[in-house]
ZAMARGU-4260 file (C-alpha; in steps of 0.2 Angstrom, whole numbers, plus 5000, padded with zeros to 4 digits):
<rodrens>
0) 4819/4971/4966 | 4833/4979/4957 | 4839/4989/4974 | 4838/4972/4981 | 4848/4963/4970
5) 4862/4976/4971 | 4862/4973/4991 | 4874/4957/4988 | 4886/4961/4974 | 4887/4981/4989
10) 4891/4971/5001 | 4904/4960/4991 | 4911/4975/4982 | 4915/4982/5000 | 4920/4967/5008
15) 4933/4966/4995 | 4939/4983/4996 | 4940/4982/5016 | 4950/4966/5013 | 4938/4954/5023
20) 4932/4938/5018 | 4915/4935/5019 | 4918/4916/5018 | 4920/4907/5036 | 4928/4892/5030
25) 4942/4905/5021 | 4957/4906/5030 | 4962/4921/5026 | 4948/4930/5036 | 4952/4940/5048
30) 4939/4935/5059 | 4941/4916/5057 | 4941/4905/5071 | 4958/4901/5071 | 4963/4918/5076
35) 4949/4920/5090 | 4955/4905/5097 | 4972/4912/5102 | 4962/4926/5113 | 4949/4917/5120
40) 4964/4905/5130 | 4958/4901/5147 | 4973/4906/5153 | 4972/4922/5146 | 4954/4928/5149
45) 4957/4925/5168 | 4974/4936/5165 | 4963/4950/5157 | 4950/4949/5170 | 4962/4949/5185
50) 4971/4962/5178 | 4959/4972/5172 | 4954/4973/5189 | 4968/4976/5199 | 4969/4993/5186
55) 4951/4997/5194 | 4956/4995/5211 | 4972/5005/5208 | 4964/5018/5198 | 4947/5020/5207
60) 4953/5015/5223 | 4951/5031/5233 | 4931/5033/5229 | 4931/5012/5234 | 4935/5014/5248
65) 4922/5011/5262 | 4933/5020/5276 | 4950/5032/5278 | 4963/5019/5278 | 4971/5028/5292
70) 4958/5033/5303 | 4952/5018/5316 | 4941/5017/5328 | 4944/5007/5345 | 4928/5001/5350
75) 4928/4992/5335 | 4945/4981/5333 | 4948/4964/5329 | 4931/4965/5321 | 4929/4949/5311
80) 4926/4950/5290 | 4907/4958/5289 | 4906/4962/5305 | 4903/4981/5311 | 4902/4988/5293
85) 4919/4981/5290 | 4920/4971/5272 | 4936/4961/5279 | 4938/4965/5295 | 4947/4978/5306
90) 4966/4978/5315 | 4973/4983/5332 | 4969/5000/5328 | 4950/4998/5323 | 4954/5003/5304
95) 4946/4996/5290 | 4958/4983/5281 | 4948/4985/5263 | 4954/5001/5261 | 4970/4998/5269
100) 4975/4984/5256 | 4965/4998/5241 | 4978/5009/5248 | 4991/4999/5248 | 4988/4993/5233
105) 4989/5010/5226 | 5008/5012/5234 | 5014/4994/5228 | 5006/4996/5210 | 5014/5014/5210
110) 5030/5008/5217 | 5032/4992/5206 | 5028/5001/5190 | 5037/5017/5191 | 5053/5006/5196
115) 5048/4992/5184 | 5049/5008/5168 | 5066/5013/5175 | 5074/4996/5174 | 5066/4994/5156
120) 5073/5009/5150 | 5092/5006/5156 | 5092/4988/5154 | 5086/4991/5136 | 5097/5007/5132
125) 5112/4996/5139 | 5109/4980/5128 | 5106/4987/5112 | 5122/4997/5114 | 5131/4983/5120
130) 5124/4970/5103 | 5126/4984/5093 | 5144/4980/5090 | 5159/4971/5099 | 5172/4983/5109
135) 5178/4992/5124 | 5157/4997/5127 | 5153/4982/5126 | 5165/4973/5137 | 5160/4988/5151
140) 5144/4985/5150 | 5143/4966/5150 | 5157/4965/5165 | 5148/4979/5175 | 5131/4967/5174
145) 5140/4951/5179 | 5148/4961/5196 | 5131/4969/5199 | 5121/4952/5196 | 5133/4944/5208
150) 5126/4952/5222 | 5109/4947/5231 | 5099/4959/5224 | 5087/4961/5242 | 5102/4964/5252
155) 5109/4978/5241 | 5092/4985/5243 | 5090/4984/5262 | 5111/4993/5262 | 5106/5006/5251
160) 5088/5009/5259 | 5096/5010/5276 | 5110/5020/5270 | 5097/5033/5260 | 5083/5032/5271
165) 5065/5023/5267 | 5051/5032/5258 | 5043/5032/5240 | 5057/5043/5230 | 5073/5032/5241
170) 5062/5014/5237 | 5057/5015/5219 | 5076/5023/5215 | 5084/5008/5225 | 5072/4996/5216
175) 5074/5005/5198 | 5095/5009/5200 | 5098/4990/5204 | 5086/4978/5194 | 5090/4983/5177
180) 5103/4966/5174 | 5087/4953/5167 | 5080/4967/5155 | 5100/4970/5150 | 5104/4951/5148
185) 5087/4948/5137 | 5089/4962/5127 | 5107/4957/5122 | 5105/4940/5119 | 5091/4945/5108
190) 5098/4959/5099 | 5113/4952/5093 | 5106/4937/5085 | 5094/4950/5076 | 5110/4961/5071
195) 5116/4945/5061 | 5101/4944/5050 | 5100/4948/5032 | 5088/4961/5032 | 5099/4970/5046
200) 5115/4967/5036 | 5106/4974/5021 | 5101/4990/5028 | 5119/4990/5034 | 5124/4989/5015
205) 5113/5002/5010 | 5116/5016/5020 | 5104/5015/5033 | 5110/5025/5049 | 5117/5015/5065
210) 5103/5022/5077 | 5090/5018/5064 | 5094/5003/5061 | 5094/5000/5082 | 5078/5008/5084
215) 5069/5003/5068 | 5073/4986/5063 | 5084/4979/5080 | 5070/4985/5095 | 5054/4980/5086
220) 5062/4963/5086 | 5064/4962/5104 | 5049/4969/5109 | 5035/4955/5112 | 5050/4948/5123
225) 5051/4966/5133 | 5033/4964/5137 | 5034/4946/5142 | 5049/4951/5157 | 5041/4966/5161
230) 5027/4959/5166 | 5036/4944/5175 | 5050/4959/5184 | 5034/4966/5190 | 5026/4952/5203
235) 5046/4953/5207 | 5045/4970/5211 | 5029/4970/5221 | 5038/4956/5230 | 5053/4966/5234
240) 5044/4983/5241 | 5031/4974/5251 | 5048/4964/5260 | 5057/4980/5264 | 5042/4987/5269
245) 5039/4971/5282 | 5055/4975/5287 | 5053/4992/5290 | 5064/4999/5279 | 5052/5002/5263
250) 5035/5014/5265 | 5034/5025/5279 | 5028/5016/5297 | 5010/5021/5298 | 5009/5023/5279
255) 4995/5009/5272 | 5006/4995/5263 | 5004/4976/5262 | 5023/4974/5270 | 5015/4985/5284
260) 5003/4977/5286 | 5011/4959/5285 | 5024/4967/5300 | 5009/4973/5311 | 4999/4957/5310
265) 5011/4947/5318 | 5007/4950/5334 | 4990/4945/5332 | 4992/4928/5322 | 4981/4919/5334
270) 4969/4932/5341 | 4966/4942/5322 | 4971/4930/5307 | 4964/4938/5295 | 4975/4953/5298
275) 4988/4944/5289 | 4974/4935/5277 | 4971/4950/5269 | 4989/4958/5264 | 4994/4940/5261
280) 4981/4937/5249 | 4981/4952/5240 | 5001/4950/5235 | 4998/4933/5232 | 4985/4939/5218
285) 4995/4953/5212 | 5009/4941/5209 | 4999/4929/5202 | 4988/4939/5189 | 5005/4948/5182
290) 5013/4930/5179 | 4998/4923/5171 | 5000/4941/5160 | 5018/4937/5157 | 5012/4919/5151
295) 4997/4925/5139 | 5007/4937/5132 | 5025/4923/5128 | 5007/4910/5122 | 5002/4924/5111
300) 5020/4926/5106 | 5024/4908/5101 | 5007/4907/5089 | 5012/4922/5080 | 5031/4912/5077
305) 5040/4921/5090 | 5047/4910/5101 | 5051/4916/5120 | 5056/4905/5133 | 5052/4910/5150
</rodrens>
């Protein structure tokens, strides 16, 4: 009886040293149900799970799929979703469009992500030197992404593509050189209404240097907002490489993409239409999982007070 007695007042003693309330009606619990609520949104479970996944399919692709994307077989084309061992069918080559939209997945997801890190990094580096403080730099900066946002961003891309040639290194530089103006424009709208605060202006006072104070007080602050466009400039992206792929121009002819696949199905709309089902509905799920992302992270955002508008 004594050891048992002491069970309540242990588990008290460490409950208070851990900081956790063991009272569910306290609201200072950490696992309360207030704060469960904000990740157990619809929205953002179905984000998770379709995101989630996509990483699967982009990781794991190569050992799911059921066929080489880029061997066919001609005594089996145009074979219908199921049929002849085929999980969504085959093309005019008799190859297997599973693991030809796996694969292209792979390149897309690739393409998008590697281009998507470069834009983050130069619009970022860009707006906080431009919020940092007013003169010559920032006039530069600010008038050098006002010309480059007045041009049609996919037409820029198809010159420069043309002009450089297509492939994965050409594509994601193209994509990565010339898409940074959104993560510039956020970051500097942000940033400078952060530089105006006291706490900034205080560590101004007190000594603190200029690229601590950028990196340490002025990019924390604009980071839940960096995650939110990211995820949005990322169904952008996808967008972008599978159009100059459809227009020959982005992956390699032959190579397995959903813009190559889009461009080959169009021949065979009425005899094979789930040749451009299959690409079609894999961009369209791409694009939709990384916006519902994008929102679930802004709703997560707004509930812990930080307001971003997208």
């Amino acid at each position: 009886m004594p050891e048992n007695s002491k069970q309540p007042s242990d588990a008290l003693a460490i409950a208070k040293t851990a900081g956790v309330s063991l009272n569910p009606l306290d609201p200072t619990s950490r696992f309360n149900a207030s704060k469960l609520k904000q990740f157990t949104n619809t929205e953002i479970v179905i984000a998770f799970i379709l995101f989630v996944t996509l990483v699967i399919l982009a990781v794991f692709g190569t050992f799911l799929q059921t066929h080489d994307p880029m061997q066919g077989d001609l005594l089996k084309r145009f074979a219908k979703v199921g049929e002849k061992g085929y999980l969504l069918g085959s093309d005019h080559l008799g190859r297997d469009l599973w693991s030809r939209a796996v694969a292209g997945l792979q390149w897309s997801m690739a393409c998008a992500l590697t281009a998507n890190v470069i834009n983050l990094l130069i619009g970022t580096s860009l707006g906080l030197m431009a919020a940092e403080k007013e003169g010559w730099a920032r006039t530069i900066i600010r008038q050098f992404t006002d010309t480059l946002q007045s041009f049609p961003f996919l037409v820029v891309a198809i010159v420069v593509v043309v002009i450089v040639g297509h492939g994965f290194v050409p594509l994601v530089l193209t994509l990565g050189l010339g898409a940074w103006v959104v993560f510039m424009r956020v970051v500097y709208a942000e940033a400078t209404s952060i530089y105006q605060r006291d706490y900034v202006k205080a560590a101004r006072i007190a000594g603190v240097s200029r690229s601590a104070i950028m990196f340490g007080h002025v990019l924390p602050g604009v980071r839940a907002s960096l995650f939110v466009i990211f995820a949005f400039h990322f169904a952008g992206l996808l967008i972008a490489e599978s159009a100059l792929s459809f227009l020959g121009i982005g992956a390699p002819l032959g190579v397995p993409t959903w813009g190559n696949m889009l461009a080959e199905s169009r021949q065979y709309l009425l005899k094979a239409p789930w040749m451009l089902m299959v690409p079609a509905g894999a961009i369209v799920l791409a694009v939709i999982t990384m916006n519902l992302v994008g929102d679930g992270i802004a709703s997560l955002s707004r509930k812990r007070g930080r307001s971003i508008d997208v």
